[in-house]
C-alpha positions as CSV (number, residue, x, y, z in Angstrom):
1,X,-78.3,32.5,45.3
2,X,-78.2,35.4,43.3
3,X,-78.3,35.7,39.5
4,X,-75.1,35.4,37.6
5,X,-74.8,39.0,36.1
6,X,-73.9,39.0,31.9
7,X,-74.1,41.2,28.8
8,X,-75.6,40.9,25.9
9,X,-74.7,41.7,22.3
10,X,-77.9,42.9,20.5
11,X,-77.6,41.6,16.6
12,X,-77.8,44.0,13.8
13,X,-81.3,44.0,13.7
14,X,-81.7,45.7,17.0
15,X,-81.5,49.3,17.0
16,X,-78.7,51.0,19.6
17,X,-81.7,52.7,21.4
18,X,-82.6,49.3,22.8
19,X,-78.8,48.7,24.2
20,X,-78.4,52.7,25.6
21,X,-82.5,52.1,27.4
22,X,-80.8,48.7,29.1
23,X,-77.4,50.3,30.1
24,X,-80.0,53.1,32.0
25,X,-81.1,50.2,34.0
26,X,-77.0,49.7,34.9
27,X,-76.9,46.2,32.4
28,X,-73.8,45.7,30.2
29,X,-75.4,45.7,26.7
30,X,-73.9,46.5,23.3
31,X,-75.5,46.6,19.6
32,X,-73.6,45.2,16.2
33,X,-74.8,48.8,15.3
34,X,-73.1,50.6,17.4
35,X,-69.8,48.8,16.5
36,X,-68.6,49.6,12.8
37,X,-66.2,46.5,13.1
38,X,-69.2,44.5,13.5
39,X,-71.6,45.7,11.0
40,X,-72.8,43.7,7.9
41,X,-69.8,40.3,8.6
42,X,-71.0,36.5,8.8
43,X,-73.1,35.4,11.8
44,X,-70.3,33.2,12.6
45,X,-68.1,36.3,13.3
46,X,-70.9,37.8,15.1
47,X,-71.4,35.2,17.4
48,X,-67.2,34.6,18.0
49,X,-67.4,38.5,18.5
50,X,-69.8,37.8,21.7
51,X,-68.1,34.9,22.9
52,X,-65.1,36.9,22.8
53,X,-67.0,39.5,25.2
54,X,-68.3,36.8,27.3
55,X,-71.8,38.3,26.1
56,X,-74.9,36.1,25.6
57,X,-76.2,37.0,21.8
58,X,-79.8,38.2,21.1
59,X,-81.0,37.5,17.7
60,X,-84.2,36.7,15.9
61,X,-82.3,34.4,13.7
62,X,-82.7,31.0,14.8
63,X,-81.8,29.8,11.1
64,X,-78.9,31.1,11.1
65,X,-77.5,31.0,14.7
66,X,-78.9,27.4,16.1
67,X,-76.2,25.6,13.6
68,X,-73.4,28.0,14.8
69,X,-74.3,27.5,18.2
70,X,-74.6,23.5,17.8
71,X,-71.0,23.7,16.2
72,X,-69.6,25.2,18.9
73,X,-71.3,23.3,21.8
74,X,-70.2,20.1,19.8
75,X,-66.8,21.7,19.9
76,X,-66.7,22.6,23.4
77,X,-65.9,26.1,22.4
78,X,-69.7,27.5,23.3
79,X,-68.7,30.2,25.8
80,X,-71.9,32.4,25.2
81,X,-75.1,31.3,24.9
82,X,-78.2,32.7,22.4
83,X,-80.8,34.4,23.5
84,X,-83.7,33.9,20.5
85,X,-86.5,36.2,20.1
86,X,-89.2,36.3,17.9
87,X,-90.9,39.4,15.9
88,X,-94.3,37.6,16.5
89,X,-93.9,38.3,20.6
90,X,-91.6,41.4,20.0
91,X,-92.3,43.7,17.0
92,X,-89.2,45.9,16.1
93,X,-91.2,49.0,16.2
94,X,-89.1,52.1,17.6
95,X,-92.7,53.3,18.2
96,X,-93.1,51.2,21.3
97,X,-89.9,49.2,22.1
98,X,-91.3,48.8,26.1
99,X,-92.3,45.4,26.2
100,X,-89.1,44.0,24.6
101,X,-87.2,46.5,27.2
102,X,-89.0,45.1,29.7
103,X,-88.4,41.3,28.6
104,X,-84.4,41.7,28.4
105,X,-84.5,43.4,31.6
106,X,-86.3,40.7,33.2
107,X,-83.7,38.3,32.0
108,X,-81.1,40.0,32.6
109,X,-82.0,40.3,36.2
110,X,-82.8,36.7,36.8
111,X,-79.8,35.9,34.6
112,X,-78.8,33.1,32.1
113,X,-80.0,29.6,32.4
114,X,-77.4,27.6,34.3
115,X,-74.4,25.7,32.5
116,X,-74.6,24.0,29.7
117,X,-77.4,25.5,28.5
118,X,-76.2,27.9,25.9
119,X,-79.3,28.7,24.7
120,X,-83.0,30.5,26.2
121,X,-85.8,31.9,24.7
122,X,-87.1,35.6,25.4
123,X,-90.9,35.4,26.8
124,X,-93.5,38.2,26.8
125,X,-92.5,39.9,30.5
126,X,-96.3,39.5,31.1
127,X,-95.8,35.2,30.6
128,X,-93.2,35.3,33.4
């Protein structure tokens, strides 16, 4: 069965190269920096913003974003899932964003885990 397709909405600490190097591979991906409306608001805008989209979030902000997420499941309103990622498996340099590329890409090609699970952690491409 082939992957369910979605996007992704890369948060604000993800530069907009990373979103235009994944569209080149033909995936729907947007950064919170690319979008003025989204810049510097609440995490729990952020994360209605990509459930709005029908976009899976991609954050480094577990703090933050597990509680929101737990809300919403509890809710029943969790229509996107979080994608965590951690700066200890993906640094932010722009002087070699590859391997993180390569990660997202992976993912996005094998595609989300399957309902209800509204939430996955990125792996090194490499670990896959």
């Amino acid at each position: 069965m082939p992957a369910t397709r979605c996007g992704l909405l890369l948060d604000e600490m993800f530069s907009p190269a990373l979103a235009a190097a994944l569209c080149d591979f033909g995936h729907d991906v947007v950064a919170v920096a690319d979008r003025p409306g989204h810049r510097a608001v609440s995490d729990d805008k952020i994360y209605a913003a990509a459930r709005a989209d029908g976009r899976w979030l991609v954050t480094e902000n577990v703090k933050d974003f597990r509680p929101i997420l737990l809300r919403a499941v509890q809710e029943g309103s969790a229509t996107a899932g979080i994608l965590f990622t951690s700066s200890r498996t993906f640094a932010r340099s722009r002087k070699n964003p590859g391997p993180l590329i390569s990660a997202l890409h992976i993912w996005l090609q094998t595609g989300p885990p399957d309902a209800p699970i509204t939430e996955d952690w990125l792996t090194d491409a490499g670990q896959q």
